[in-house]
C-alpha positions as CSV (number, residue, x, y, z in Angstrom):
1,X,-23.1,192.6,-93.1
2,X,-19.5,191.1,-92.9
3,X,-18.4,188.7,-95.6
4,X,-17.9,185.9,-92.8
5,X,-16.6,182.7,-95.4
6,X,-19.1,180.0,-95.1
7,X,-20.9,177.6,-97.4
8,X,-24.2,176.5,-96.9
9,X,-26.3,173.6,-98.9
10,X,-29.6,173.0,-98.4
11,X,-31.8,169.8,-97.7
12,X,-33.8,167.7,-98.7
13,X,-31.1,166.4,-101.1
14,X,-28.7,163.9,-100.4
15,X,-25.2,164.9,-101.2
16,X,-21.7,163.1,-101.5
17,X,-18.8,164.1,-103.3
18,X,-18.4,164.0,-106.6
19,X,-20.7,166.6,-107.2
20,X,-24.6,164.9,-107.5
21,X,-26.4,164.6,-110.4
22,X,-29.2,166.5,-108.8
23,X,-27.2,169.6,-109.1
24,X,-27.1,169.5,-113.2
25,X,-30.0,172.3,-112.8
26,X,-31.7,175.7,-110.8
27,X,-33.2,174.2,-107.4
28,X,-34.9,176.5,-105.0
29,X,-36.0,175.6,-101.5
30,X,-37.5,178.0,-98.7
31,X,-38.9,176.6,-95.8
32,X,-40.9,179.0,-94.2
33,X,-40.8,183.2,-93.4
34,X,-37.8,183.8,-91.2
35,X,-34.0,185.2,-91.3
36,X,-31.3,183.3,-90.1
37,X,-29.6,182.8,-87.0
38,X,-25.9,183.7,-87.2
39,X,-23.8,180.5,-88.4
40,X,-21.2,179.3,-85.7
41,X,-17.9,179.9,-85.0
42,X,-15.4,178.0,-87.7
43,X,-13.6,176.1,-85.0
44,X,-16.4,174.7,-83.4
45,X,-17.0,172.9,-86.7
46,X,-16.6,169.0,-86.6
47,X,-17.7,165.8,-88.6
48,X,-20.7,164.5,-88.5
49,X,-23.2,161.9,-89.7
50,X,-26.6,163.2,-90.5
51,X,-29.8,160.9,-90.1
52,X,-30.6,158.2,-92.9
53,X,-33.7,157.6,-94.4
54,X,-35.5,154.3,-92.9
55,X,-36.0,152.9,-96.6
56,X,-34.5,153.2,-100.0
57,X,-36.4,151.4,-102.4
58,X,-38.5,150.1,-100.0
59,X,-35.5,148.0,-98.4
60,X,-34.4,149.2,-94.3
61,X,-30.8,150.7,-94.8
62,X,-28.0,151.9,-92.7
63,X,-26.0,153.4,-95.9
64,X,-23.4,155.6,-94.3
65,X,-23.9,157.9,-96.3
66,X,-24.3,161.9,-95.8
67,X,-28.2,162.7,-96.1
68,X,-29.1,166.0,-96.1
69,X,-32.9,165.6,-96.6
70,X,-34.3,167.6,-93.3
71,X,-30.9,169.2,-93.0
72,X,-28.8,171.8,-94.1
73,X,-24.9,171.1,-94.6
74,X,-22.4,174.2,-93.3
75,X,-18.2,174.2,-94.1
76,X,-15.5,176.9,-94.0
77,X,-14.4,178.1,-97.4
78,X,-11.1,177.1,-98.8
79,X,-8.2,180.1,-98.8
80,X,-9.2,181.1,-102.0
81,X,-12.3,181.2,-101.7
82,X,-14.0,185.0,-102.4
83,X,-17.2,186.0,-102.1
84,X,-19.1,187.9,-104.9
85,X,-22.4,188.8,-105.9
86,X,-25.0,188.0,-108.4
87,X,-27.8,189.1,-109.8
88,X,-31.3,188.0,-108.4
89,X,-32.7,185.0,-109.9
90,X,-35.9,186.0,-111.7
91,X,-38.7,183.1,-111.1
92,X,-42.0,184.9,-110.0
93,X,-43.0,181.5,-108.5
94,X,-40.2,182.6,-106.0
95,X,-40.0,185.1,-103.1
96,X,-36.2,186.3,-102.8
97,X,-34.1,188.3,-100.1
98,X,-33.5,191.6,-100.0
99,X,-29.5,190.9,-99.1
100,X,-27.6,188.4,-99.5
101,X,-23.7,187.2,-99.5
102,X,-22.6,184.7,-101.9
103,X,-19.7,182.3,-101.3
104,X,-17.7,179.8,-103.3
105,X,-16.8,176.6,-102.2
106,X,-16.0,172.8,-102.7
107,X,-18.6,170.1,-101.9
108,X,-15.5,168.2,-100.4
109,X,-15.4,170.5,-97.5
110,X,-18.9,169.7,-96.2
111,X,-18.5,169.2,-92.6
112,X,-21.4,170.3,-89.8
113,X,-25.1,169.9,-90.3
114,X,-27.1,172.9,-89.0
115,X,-30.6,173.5,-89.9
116,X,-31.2,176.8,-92.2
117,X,-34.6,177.9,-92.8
118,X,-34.7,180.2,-96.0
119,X,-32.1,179.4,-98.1
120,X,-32.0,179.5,-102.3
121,X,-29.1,178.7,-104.7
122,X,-28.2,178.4,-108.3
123,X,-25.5,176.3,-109.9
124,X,-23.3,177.5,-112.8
125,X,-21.3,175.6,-114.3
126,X,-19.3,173.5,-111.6
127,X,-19.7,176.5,-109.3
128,X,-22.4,176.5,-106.3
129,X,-23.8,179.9,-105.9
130,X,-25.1,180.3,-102.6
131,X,-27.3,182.8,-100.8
132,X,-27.1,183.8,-96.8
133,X,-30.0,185.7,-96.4
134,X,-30.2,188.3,-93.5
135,X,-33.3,190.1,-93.8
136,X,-36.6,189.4,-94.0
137,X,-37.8,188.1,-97.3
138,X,-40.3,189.9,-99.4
139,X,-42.4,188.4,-102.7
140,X,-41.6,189.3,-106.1
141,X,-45.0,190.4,-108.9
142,X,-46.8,187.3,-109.2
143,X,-49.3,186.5,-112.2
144,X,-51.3,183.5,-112.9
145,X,-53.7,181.8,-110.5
146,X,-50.8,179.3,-109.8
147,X,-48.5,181.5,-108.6
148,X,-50.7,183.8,-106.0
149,X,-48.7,183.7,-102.7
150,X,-49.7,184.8,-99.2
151,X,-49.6,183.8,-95.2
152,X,-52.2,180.9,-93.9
153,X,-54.4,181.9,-91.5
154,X,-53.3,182.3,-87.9
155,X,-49.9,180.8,-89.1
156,X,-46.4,181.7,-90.4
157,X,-45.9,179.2,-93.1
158,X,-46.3,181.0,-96.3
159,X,-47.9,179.7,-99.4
160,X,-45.0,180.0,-102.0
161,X,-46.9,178.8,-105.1
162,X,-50.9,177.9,-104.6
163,X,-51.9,174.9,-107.2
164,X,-55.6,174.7,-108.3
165,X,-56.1,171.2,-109.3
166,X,-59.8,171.4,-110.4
167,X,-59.4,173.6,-113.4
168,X,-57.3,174.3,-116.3
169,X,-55.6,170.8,-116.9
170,X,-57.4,167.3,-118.0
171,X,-58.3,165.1,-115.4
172,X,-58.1,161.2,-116.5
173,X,-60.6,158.3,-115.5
174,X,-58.7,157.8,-111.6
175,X,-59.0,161.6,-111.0
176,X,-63.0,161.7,-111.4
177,X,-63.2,158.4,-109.8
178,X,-61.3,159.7,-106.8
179,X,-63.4,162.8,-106.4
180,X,-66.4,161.0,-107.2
181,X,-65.7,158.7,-104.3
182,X,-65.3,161.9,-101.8
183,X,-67.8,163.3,-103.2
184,X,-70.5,160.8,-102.6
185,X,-69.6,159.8,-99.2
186,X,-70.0,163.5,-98.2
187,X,-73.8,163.7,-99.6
188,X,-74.2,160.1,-98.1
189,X,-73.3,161.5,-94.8
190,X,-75.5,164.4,-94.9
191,X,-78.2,162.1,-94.7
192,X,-76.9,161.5,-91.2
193,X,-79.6,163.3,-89.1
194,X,-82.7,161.9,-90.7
195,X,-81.3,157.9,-90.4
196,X,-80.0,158.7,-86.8
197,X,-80.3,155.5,-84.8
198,X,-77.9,154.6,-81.9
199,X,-77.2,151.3,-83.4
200,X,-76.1,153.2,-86.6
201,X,-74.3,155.7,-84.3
202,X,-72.1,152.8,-82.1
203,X,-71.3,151.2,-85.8
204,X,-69.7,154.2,-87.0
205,X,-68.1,154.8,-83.7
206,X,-66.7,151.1,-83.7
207,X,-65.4,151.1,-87.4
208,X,-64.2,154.7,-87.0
209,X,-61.4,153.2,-84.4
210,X,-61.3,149.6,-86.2
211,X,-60.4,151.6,-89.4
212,X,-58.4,154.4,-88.2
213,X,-56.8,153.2,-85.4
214,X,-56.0,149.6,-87.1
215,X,-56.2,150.1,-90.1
216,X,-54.6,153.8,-90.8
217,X,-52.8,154.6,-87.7
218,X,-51.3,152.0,-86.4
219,X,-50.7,149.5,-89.7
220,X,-50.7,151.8,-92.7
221,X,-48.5,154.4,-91.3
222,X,-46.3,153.2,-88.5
223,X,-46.0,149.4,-89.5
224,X,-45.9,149.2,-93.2
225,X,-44.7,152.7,-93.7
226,X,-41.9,152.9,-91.2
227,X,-41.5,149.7,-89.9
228,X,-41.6,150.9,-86.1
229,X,-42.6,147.7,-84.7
230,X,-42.9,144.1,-86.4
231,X,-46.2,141.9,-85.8
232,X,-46.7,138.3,-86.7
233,X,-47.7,137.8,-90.5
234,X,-51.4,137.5,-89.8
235,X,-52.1,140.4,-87.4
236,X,-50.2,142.6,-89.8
237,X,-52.5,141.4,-92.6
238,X,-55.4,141.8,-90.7
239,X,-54.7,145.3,-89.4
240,X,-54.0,146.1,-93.4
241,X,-57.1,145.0,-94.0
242,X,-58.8,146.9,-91.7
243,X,-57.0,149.6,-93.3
244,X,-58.4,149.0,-96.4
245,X,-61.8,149.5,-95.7
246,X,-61.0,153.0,-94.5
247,X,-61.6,154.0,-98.5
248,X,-58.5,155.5,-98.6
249,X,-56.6,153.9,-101.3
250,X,-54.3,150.4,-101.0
251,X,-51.8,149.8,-98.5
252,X,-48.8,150.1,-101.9
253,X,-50.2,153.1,-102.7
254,X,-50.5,154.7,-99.5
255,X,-47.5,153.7,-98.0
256,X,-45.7,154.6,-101.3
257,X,-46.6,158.2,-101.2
258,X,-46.2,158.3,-97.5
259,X,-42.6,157.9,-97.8
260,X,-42.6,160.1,-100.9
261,X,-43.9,162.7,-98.3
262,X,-41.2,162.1,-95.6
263,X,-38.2,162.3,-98.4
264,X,-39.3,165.5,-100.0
265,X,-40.9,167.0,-97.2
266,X,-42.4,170.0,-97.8
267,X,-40.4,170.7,-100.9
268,X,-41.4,171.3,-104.3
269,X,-41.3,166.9,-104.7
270,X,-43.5,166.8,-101.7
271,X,-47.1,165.4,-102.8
272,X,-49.3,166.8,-100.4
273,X,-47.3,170.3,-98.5
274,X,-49.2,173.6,-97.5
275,X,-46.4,175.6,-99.4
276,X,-48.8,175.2,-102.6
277,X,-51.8,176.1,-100.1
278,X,-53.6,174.8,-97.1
279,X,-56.8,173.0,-98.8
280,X,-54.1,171.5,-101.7
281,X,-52.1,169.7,-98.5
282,X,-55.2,169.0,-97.2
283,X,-57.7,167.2,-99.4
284,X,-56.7,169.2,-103.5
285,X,-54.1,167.2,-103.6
286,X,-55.8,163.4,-103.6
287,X,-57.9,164.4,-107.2
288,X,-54.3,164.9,-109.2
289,X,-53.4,161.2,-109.0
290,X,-50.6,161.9,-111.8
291,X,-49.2,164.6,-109.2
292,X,-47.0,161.7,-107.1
293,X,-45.1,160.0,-110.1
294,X,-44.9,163.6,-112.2
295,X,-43.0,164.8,-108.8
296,X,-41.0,161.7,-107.6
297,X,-41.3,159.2,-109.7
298,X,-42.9,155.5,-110.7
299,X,-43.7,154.1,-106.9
300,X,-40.5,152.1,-106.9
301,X,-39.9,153.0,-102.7
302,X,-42.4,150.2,-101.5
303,X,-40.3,146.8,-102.6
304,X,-41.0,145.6,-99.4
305,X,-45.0,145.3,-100.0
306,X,-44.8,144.4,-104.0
307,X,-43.4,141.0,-103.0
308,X,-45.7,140.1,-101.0
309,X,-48.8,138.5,-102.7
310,X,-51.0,139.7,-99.5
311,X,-50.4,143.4,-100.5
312,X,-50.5,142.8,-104.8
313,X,-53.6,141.2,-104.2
314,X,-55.4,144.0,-102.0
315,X,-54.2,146.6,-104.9
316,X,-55.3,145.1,-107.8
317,X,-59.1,143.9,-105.8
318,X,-59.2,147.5,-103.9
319,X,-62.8,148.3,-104.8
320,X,-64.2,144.8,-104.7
321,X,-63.5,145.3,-100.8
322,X,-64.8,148.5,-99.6
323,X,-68.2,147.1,-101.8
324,X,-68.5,144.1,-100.1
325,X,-68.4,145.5,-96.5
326,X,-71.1,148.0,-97.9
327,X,-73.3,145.0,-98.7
328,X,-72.8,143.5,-95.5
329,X,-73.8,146.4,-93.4
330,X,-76.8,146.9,-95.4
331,X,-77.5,143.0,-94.9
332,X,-77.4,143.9,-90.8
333,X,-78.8,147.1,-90.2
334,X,-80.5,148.6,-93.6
335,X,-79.6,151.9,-95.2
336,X,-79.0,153.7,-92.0
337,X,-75.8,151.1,-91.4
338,X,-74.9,152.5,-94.8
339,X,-75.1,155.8,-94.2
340,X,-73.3,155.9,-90.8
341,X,-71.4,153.1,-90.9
342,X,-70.1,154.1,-94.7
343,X,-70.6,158.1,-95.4
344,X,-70.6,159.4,-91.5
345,X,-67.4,157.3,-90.5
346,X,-65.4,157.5,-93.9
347,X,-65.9,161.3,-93.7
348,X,-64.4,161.3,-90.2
349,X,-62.0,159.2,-91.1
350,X,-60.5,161.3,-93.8
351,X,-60.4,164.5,-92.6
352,X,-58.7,163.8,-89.6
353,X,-55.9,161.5,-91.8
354,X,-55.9,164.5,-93.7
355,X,-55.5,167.2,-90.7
356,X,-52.4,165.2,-90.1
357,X,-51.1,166.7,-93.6
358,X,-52.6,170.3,-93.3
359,X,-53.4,171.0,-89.8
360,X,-50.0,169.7,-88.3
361,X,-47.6,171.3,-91.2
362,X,-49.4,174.7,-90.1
363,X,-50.8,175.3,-87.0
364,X,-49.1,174.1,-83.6
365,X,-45.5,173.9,-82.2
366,X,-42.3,172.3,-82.8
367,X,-40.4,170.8,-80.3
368,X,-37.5,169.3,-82.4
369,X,-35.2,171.0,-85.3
370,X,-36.5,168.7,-88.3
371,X,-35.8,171.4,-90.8
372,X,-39.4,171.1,-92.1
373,X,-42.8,172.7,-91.3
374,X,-44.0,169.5,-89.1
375,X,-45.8,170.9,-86.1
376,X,-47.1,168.9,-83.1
377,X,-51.0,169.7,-83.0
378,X,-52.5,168.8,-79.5
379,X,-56.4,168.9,-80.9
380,X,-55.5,166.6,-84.1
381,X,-53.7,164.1,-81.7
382,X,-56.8,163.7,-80.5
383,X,-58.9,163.3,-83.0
384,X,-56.2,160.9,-84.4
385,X,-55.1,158.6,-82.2
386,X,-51.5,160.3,-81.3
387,X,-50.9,161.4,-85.5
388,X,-50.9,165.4,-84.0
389,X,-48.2,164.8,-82.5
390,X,-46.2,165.3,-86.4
391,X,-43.3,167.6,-85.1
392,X,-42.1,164.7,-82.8
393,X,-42.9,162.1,-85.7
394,X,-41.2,163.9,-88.5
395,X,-38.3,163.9,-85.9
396,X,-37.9,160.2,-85.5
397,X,-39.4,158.6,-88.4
398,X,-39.1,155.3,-87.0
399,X,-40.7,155.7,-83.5
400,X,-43.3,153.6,-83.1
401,X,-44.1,156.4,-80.4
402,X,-45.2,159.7,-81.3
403,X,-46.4,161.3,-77.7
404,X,-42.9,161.3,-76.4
405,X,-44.1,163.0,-73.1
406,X,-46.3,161.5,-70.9
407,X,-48.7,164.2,-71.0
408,X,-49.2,163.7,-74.8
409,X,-51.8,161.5,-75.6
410,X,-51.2,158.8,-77.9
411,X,-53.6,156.3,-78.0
412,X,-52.1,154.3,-81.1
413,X,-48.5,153.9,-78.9
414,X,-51.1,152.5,-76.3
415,X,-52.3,149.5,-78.5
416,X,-48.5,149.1,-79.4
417,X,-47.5,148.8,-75.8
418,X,-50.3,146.1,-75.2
419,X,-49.3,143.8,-78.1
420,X,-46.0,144.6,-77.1
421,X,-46.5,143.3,-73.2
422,X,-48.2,140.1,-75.0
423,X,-46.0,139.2,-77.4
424,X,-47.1,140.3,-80.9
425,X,-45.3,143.5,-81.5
426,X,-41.6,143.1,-81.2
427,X,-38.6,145.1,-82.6
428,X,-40.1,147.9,-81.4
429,X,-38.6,151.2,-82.2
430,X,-38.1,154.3,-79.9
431,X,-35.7,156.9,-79.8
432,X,-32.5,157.0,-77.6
433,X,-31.1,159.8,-75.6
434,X,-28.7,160.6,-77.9
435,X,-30.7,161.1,-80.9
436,X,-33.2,163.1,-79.2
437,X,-30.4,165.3,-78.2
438,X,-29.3,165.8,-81.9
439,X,-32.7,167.0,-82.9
440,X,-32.7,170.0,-80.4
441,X,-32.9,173.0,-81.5
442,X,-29.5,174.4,-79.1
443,X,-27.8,171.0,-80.8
């Protein structure tokens, strides 16, 4: 392999000279199994801004700032620059190339964005240490349960550190709550079959889209986490609401991690990714409830909802709500109103909001060069009211649209169209021509 001079940093960081704090230690990121395609020609290198992030600190910014957190940065070395060669970096949590070229270079020289997809470095000193890798990667000796690695079924994303969250660490007082919660509506929904009547049945249909749709889809995730569309004060609190009672934590919380999630996507700070293992991503993930602020932080990325006494309230009265609408279906229809109208639906509910996580980070194709392992999963659109469609989400954040072609169904865009045509949902947010263009992958 020629010692071609380039220098290469990779996302999900953001970087601006001087050189970032971030940097001040070893940081490894590997996307998924694959060698790289050739970088391009030096002259054909030019300036450009990369895409923001749709909040900082909860707050909508256009900081013109580079962000490298779904991208990877590429510059020509400096004359004196000269490549060398280092020793592997011994981690066994880490799967490392069989050969690579180093280069040496200045952050001030960052000029193209181009997406990479396995990619480690080292810093020493004030010196970046960067790896090209050309051939395929192989895993080192692993020990410890933690640190098993291994392909996904029927899938090339590879499982760079599997976590086992149910033994071997002390779980506090939210952690058993959490699982106790999931636990019992799964029994109460085997129940199912022997309180089976269609009353009981439509109910759960009914608050399956009321609490889904509404409540997860269309207000939890594309209006209060991304702000894709704006809705008078009332409707959006009402749609939250309905959110609420989909048992799966407070709008805060939820949107909070949800962004966490987008900014660290499928990095070692991402709280739910299927690069620690599918059923971790999945549902493992939900009964570490120190994992979030132990990986990014105290919640301080949802502003927006903390000054609002609407969403304060809802978070510190969760329980009290999800209780209440118990009661009252009890009150109607008896236990089997509890049973399918709680454990059935609820069930439903969160495993396909959790599909969304697992499902459509492994399985299914990408359509746009997002840099991440977002996939767009026809069968989980489905089931989730246009959610599948996560390759096309992940590459416009703050689409209020995620089936981009007409073919790809999307029923949550559908309500957003109709209070869109009567006047509730303005400032609503699609992607331009332009952008889509700088997501492809011949871009």
């Amino acid at each position: 392999m020629s010692a071609t001079r380039y220098y290469v940093v990779p996302p999900p960081y953001q970087l601006s000279p001087p050189l970032p704090s971030w940097l001040s230690s070893s940081q490894w990121f590997d996307r998924r199994k694959s060698s790289l395609a050739p970088p391009p020609n030096p002259s054909d290198l030019r300036t450009e801004v990369c895409k923001f992030p749709p909040y900082i600190n909860g707050q909508e910014t256009q900081k013109p700032a580079i962000e490298a957190r779904k991208m990877a940065f590429l510059a020509t070395s400096s004359p004196s620059a000269k490549s060398f060669s280092i020793s592997s970096l011994q981690d066994s949590n880490h799967r490392l190339a069989q050969q690579t070229i180093f280069y040496q270079n200045s952050l001030n020289q960052i000029t193209k964005n181009i997406r990479q997809r396995s990619i480690f470095y080292e810093l020493t000193g004030k010196r970046l240490v960067i790896p090209i890798v050309n051939a395929t990667s192989t895993p080192l000796a692993e020990s410890g349960e933690n640190s098993r690695t291994g392909s996904i079924l029927l899938s090339d994303v590879v499982v760079n550190r599997r976590r086992n969250v149910y033994w071997g660490r002390k779980w506090n007082s939210l952690d058993v709550g959490t699982a106790g919660v999931v636990v019992a509506m799964h029994i109460l929904s085997l129940l199912a079959p022997f309180t089976f009547n269609w009353g009981a049945f439509w109910v759960a249909v009914g608050l399956y889209v009321i609490t889904g749709l509404l409540g997860i889809t269309l207000s939890f995730h594309r209006n209060l986490s991304h702000r894709s569309f704006k809705l008078p004060k009332w409707l959006e609190y009402f749609f939250a609401y309905c959110g609420v009672q989909a048992l799966q934590g407070n709008p805060i919380d939820w949107v909070s991690t949800h962004r966490y999630h987008h900014q660290f996507c499928d990095s070692e700070k991402d709280p739910h990714s299927p690069i620690e293992g599918f059923w971790y991503s999945h549902m493992s993930w939900l009964f570490d409830t120190n994992n979030v602020v132990e990986r990014c932080g105290k919640p301080n990325n949802v502003a927006d909802l903390e000054k609002q006494s609407f969403y304060k309230f809802l978070q510190s009265t969760y329980v009290i709500h999800p209780l209440a609408f118990a009661a009252l279906l009890y009150a109607i229809g008896g236990f089997p109103y509890i049973v399918w109208g709680m454990g059935v639906r609820i069930v439903w509910v969160y495993h396909i909001t959790w599909l969304v996580n697992s499902a459509c980070h492994v399985w299914g194709k990408q359509a746009w060069n997002t840099g991440d392992l977002s996939r767009n999963n026809w069968w989980v659109a489905v089931l989730a009211f246009g959610e599948g469609w996560h390759n096309n989400h992940h590459a416009f954040e703050y689409s209020a649209r995620h089936g981009l072609e007409w073919w790809q169904i999307d029923m949550t865009w559908y309500v957003v169209r109709f209070l869109q045509a009567i006047g509730l949902a303005t400032d609503v947010k699609l992607p331009s021509q332009a952008q889509k263009e700088r997501m492809t992958f011949n871009h």
